[in-house]
C-alpha positions as CSV (number, residue, x, y, z in Angstrom):
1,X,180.1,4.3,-14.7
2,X,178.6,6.9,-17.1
3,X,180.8,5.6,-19.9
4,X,179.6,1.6,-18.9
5,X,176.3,2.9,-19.1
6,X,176.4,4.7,-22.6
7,X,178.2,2.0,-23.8
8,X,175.0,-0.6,-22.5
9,X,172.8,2.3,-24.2
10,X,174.7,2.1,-27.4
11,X,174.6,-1.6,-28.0
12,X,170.8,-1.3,-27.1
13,X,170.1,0.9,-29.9
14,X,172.1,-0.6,-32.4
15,X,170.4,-4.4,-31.0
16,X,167.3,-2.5,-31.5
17,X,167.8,-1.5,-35.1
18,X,169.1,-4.4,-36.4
19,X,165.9,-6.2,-35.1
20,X,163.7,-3.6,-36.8
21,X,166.0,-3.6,-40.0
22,X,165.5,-7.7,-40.3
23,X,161.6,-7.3,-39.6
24,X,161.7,-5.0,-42.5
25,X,163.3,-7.3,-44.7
26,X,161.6,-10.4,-44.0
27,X,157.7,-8.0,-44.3
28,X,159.8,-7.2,-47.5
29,X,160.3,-10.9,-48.5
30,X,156.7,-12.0,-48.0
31,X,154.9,-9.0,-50.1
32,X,157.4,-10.2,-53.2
33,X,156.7,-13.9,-51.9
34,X,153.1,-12.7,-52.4
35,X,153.1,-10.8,-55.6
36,X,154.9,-13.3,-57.0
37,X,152.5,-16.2,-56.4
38,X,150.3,-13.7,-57.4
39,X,152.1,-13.6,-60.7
40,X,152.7,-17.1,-60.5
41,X,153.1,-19.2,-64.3
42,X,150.2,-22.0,-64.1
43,X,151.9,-25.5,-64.8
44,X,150.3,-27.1,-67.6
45,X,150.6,-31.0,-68.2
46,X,150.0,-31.3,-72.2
47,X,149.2,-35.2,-73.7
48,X,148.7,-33.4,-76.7
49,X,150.7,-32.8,-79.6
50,X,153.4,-29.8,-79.1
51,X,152.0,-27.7,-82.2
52,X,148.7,-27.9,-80.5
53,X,149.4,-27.6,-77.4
54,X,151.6,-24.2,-78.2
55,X,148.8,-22.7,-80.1
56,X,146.2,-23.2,-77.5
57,X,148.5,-22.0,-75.0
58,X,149.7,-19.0,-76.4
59,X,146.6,-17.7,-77.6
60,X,145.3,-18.2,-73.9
61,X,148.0,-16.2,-73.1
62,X,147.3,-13.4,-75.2
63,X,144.4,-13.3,-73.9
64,X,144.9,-13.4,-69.7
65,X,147.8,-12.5,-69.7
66,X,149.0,-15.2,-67.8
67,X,152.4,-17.2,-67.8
68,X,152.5,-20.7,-68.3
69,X,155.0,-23.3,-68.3
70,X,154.4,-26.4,-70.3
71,X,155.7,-30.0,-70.0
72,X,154.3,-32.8,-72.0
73,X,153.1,-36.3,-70.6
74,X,155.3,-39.1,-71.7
75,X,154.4,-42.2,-74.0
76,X,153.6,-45.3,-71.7
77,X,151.0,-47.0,-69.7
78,X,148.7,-45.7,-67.7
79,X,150.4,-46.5,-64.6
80,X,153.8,-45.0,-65.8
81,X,151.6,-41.6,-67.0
82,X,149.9,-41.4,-63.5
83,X,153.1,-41.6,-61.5
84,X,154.2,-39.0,-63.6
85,X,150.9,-36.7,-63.1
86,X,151.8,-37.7,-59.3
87,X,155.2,-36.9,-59.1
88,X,155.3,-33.4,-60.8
89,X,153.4,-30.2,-59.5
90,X,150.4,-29.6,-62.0
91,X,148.0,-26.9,-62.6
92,X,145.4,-28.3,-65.6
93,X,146.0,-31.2,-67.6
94,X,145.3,-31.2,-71.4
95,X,144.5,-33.7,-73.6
96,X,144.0,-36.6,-71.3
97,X,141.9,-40.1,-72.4
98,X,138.3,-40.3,-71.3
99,X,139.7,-43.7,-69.7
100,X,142.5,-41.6,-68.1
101,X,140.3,-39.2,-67.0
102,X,138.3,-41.4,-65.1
103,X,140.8,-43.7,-63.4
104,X,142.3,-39.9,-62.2
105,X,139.2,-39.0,-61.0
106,X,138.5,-42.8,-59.1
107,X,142.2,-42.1,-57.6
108,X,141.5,-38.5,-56.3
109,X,143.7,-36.4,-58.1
110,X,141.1,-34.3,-60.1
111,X,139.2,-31.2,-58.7
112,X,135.9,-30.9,-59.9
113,X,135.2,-27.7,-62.0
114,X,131.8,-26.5,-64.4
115,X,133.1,-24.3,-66.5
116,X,131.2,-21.1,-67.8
117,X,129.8,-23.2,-71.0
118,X,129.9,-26.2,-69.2
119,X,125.8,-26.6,-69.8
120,X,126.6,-26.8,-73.9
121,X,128.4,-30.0,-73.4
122,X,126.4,-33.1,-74.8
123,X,125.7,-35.4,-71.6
124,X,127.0,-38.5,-72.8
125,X,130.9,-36.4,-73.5
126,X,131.1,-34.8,-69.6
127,X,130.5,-36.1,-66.1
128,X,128.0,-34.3,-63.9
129,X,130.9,-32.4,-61.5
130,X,133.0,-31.2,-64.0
131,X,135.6,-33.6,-62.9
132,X,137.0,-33.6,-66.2
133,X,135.6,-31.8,-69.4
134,X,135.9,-32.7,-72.8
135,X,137.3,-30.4,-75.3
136,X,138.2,-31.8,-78.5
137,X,136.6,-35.2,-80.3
138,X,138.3,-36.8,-83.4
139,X,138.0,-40.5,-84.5
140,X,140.2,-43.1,-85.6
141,X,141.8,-43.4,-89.3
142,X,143.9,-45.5,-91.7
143,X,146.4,-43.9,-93.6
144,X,147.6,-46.1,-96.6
145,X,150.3,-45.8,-98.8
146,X,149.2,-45.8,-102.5
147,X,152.0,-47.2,-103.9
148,X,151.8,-50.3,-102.3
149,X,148.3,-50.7,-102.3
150,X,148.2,-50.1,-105.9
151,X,150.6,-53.0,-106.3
152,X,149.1,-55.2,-104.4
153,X,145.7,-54.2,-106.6
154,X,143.9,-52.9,-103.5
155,X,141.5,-49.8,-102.8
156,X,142.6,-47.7,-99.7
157,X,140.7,-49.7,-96.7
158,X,138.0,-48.6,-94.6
159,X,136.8,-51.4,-92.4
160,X,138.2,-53.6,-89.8
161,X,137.2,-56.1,-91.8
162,X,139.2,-55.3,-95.3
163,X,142.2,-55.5,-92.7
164,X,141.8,-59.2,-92.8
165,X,142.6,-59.6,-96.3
166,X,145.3,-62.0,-96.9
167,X,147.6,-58.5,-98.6
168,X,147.4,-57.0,-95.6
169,X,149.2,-59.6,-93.7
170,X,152.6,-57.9,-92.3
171,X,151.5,-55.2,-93.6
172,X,149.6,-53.2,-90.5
173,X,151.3,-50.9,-88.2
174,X,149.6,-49.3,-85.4
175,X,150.7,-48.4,-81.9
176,X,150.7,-51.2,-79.0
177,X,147.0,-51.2,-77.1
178,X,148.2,-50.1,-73.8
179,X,149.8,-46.9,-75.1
180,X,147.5,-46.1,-78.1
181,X,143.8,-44.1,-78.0
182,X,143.0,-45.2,-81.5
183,X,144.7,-48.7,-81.0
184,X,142.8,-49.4,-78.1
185,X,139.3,-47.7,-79.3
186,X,139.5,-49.9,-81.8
187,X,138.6,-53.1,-79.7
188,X,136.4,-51.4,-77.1
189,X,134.4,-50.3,-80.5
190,X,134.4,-53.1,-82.1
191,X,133.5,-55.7,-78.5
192,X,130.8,-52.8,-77.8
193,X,129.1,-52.7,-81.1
194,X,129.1,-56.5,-82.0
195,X,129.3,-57.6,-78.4
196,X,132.2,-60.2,-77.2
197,X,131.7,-63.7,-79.3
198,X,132.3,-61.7,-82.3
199,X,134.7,-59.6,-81.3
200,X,136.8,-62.0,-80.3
201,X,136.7,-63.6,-83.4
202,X,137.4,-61.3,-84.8
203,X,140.3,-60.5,-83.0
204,X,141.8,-64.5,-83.3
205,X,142.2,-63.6,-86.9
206,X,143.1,-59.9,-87.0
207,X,146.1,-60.9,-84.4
208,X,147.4,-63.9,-87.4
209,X,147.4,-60.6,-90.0
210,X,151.0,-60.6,-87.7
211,X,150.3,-56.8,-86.7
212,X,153.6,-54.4,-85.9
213,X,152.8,-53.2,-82.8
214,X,154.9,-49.5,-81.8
215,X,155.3,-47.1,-79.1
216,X,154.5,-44.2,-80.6
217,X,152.4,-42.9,-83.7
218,X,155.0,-40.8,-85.5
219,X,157.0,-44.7,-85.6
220,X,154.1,-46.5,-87.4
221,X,153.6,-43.6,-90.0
222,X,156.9,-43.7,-90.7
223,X,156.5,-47.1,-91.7
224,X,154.1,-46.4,-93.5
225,X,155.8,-43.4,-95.3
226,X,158.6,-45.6,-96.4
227,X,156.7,-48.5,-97.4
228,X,158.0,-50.6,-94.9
229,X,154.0,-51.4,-94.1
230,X,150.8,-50.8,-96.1
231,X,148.3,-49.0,-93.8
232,X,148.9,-47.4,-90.1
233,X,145.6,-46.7,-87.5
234,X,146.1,-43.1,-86.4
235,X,143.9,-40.3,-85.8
236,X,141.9,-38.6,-88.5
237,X,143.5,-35.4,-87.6
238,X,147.1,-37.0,-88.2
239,X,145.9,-39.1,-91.1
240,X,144.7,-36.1,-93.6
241,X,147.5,-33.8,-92.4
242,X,149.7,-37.1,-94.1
243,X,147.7,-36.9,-96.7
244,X,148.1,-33.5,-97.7
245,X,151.9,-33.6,-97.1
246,X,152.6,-36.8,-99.3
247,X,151.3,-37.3,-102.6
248,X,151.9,-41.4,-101.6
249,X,149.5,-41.5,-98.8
250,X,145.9,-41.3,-98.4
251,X,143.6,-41.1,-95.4
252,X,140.1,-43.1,-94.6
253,X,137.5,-43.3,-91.5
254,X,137.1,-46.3,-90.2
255,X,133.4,-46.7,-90.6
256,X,132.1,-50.2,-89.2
257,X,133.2,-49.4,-85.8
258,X,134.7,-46.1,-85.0
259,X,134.8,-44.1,-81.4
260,X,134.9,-40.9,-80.3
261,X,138.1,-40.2,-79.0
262,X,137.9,-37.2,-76.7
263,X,140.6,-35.2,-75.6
264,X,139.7,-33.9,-72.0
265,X,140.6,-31.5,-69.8
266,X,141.1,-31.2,-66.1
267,X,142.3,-29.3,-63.6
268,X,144.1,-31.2,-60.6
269,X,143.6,-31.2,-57.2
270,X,147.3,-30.4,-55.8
271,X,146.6,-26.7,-58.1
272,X,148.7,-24.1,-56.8
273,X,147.0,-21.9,-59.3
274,X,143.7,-22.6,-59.2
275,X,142.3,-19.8,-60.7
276,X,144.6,-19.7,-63.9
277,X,143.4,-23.6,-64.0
278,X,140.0,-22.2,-64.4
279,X,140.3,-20.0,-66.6
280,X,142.1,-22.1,-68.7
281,X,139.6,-24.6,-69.0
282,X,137.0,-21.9,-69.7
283,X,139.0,-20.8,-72.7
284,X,139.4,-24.8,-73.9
285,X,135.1,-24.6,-73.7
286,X,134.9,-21.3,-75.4
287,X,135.0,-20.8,-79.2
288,X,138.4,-19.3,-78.9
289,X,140.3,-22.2,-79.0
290,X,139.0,-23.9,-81.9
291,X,138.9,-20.6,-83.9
292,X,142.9,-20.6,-83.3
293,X,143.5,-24.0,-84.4
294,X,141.1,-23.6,-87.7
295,X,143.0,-20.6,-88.4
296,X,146.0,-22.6,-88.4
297,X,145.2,-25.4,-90.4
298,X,143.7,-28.0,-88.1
299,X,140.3,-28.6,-89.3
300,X,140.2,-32.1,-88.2
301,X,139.6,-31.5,-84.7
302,X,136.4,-30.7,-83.6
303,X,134.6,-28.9,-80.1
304,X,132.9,-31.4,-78.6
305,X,130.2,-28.8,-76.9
306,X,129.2,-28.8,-81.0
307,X,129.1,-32.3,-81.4
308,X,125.5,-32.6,-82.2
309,X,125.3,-29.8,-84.7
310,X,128.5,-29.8,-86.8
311,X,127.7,-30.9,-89.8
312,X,130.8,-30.5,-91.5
313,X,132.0,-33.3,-89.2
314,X,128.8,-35.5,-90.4
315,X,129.5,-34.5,-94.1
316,X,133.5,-35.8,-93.4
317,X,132.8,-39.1,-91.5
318,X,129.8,-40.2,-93.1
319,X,127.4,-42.1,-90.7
320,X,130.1,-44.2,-88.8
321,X,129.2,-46.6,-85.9
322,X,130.1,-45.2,-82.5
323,X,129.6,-47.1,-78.9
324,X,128.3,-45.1,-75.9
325,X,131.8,-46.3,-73.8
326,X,130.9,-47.5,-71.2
327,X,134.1,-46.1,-68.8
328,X,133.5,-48.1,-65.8
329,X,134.2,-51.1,-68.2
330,X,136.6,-49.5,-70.8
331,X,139.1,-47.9,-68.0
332,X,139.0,-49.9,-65.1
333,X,139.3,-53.4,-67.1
334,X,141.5,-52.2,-69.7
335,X,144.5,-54.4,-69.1
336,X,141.8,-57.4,-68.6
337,X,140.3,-56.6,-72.3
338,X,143.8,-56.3,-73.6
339,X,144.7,-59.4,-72.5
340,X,142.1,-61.3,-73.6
341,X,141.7,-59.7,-77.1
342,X,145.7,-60.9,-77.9
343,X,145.5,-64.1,-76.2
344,X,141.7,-65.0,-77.8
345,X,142.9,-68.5,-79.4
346,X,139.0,-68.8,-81.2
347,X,139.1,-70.0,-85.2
348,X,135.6,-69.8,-85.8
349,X,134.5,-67.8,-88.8
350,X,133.3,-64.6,-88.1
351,X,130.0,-64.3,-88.7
């Protein structure tokens, strides 16, 4: 009996510290579990260009001491971008259209944030929660080739309207409305400013210039490059970094009807790491970001919190006409306008 029962004594113990051993280990588990959440990277989602984008980020970096993982929204309609946003665990999102912004907001999947310098933002470029914040404002450009345009004895353009010269028939590349900000600015300026008759008019004879629609900017520059076209509607930011790479291109403003085109930022509502999400978008609002991409060359993108006092930007674009967007037209009605801008079948002379 005395064996039985140090046997049952035995198997007791050893019961006993195999349950506290596993207790151990799994308290163990959960404080790494913790301290690595802790130390968790913050997922960006970047709509921005990858030289950009790495700048910003690493610089924010620097600077928190934070890790981030970056992955960059693909080319395509809105719908194919927000199922993408959707599908994939984000943080923040940079560089987003005002339109996208909104129809992400009207959908849910923003979380509303002020940041610290959230009061220096112009009214008309921020919403009143902080859903979304706007960083970064450029405006929409030609960039020409000079060879061709010299043959065809033509100054670079600068209007909408020199577009509709018969030389420039074949010759236009820009990318196709539903995937491009300057593309599509370009009619919500010009129906905004001159109102719909005489945009659409305008429009019946731009679309018999035969335009070369693309999916991507870097394809209609190219075209441009090689001479395959004559001009290209980019941004200004893209158009004089051309320029100053290649002696046979040269970049305008578009000056009769121009937009601002506002890259935003946002951070989203399924954030795991909502405080690196913050932060991130108080360093996009503070002067640190734009001080890191002038100190890299970009010159051509300016903070929108300065919008109504940079007078370098006035001194570059001269007085251009931009629209107050009206988003709950421009976004939500996109595909609508779209449509009826290439299938306007009007003749009349524009007026």
């Amino acid at each position: 009996m005395k064996k039985v029962y140090r046997y049952l004594m035995l198997s007791v113990l050893t019961l006993l510290l195999m349950f506290t051993s596993i207790c151990c280990e799994a308290a163990t588990t959960e404080k790494e579990e913790a301290r690595s959440n802790s130390d968790a990277a913050m997922h960006l989602c970047s709509s921005m260009s990858k030289g950009v984008t790495e700048l910003l980020v690493d610089d924010f970096v620097k600077r928190n001491g934070v890790k981030v993982q970056i992955r960059y929204l693909p080319e395509g309609s809105w719908q194919e971008r927000k199922e993408f946003l959707e599908k994939n665990s984000f943080d923040c999102w940079l560089g987003g259209t005002v339109e996208e912004c909104y129809l992400a907001d009207q959908e849910g999947m923003l979380s509303p944030y002020k940041p610290k310098e959230f009061y220096k933002m112009p009214v008309e470029l921020r919403t009143r929660q902080g859903q979304w914040t706007s960083i970064f404002l450029e405006y929409i450009a030609f960039v020409s080739n000079t060879n061709k345009l010299r043959d065809n004895g033509l100054y670079a353009p600068d209007t909408w309207q020199e577009l509709l010269l018969p030389e420039f028939k074949n010759e236009i590349a820009m990318v196709n409305f539903a995937n491009g900000s300057t593309s599509y600015a370009m009619i919500t300026s010009i129906w905004q400013l001159r109102g719909k008759d005489t945009a659409l008019k305008f429009a019946d004879r731009l679309n018999q210039q035969n335009i070369h629609f693309t999916e991507t900017y870097e394809e209609a520059v190219g075209m441009v490059d090689r001479g395959e076209k004559m001009v290209a509607v980019v941004p200004l930011r893209t158009a004089i970094l051309l320029e100053t790479k290649h002696k046979h291109l040269f970049a305008t403003v578009v000056k009769d009807a121009n937009r601002n085109l506002l890259n935003c930022a946002a951070v989203m509502n399924k954030a795991n790491n909502l405080e690196a999400a913050r932060n991130f978008i108080d360093y996009l609002v503070s002067d640190f970001s734009e001080a890191v991409l002038r100190s890299e060359g970009y010159h051509y993108i300016w903070h929108a919190k300065n919008y109504p006092y940079n007078d370098g930007r006035k001194e570059l674009i001269g007085n251009v006409n931009v629209p107050v967007d009206d988003l709950s037209w421009t976004a939500v009605s996109k595909d609508e306008i779209i449509k009826e801008w290439l299938n306007v079948s009007k003749t009349e002379e524009i007026k």
